[in-house]
N, C-alpha and C positions, 0 to 999 in steps of 0.2 A: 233054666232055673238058677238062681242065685243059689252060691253054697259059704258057709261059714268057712274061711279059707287056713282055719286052723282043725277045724272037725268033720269037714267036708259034710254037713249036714244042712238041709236046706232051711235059709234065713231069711223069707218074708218077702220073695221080689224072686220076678223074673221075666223075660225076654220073649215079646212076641213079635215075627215079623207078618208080612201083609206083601203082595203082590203088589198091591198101587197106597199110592198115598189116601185116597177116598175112602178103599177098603178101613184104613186105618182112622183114618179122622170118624168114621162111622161108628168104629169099634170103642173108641173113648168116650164117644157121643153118649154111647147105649152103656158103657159099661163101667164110666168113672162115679165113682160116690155110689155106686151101688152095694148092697149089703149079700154076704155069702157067709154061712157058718157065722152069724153075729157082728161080723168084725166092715167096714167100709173098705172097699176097694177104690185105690188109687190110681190111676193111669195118667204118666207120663209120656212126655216124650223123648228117646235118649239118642244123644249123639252119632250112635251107629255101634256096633261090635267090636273090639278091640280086646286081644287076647290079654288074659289078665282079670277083665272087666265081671266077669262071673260070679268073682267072688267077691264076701264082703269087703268093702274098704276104711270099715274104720278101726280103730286103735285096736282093738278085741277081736277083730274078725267079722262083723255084722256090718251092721245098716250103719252108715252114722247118723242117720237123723234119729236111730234109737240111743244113740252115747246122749242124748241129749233129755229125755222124756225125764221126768219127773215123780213118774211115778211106776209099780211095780204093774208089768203086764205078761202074766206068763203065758197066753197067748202070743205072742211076741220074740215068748222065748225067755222073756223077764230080763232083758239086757242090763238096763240102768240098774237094777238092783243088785246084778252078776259086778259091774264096773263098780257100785257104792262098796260093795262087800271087798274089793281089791286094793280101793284105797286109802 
């Protein structure tokens, strides 16, 4: 699970691996864009594990594609409004 790398608290993303590559192409198939607790789930695919990579990487400790959102989402964590209120 992805952790906020200044709070250590977890930020909206995390890490699953798969035995074969099938397993996995199966798993995004059934499980990207689908809905849990309100919100869409997204599933990527990432580069592979690299120590460091856990936590968030953007400016604040999260997502960066939350430093970018536009609007105030405290499911989310409410990033953008945390980052507007800073600067």
């Amino acid at each position: 699970m992805g952790l906020d790398r200044f709070k250590m608290t977890p930020c909206g993303f995390c890490f699953v691996e798969y035995y074969t590559r099938e397993e996995a192409e199966h798993a995004i198939r059934c499980v990207d864009k689908t809905i849990l607790d309100d919100r869409m789930i997204r599933c990527d695919w990432d580069a592979g594990f690299k120590e460091g990579r856990q936590y968030g990487r953007g400016r604040h400790g999260g997502q960066v594609r939350d430093e970018y959102r536009n609007d105030f989402d405290s499911g989310r964590g409410g990033w953008n409004k945390m980052i507007s209120d800073k600067s």
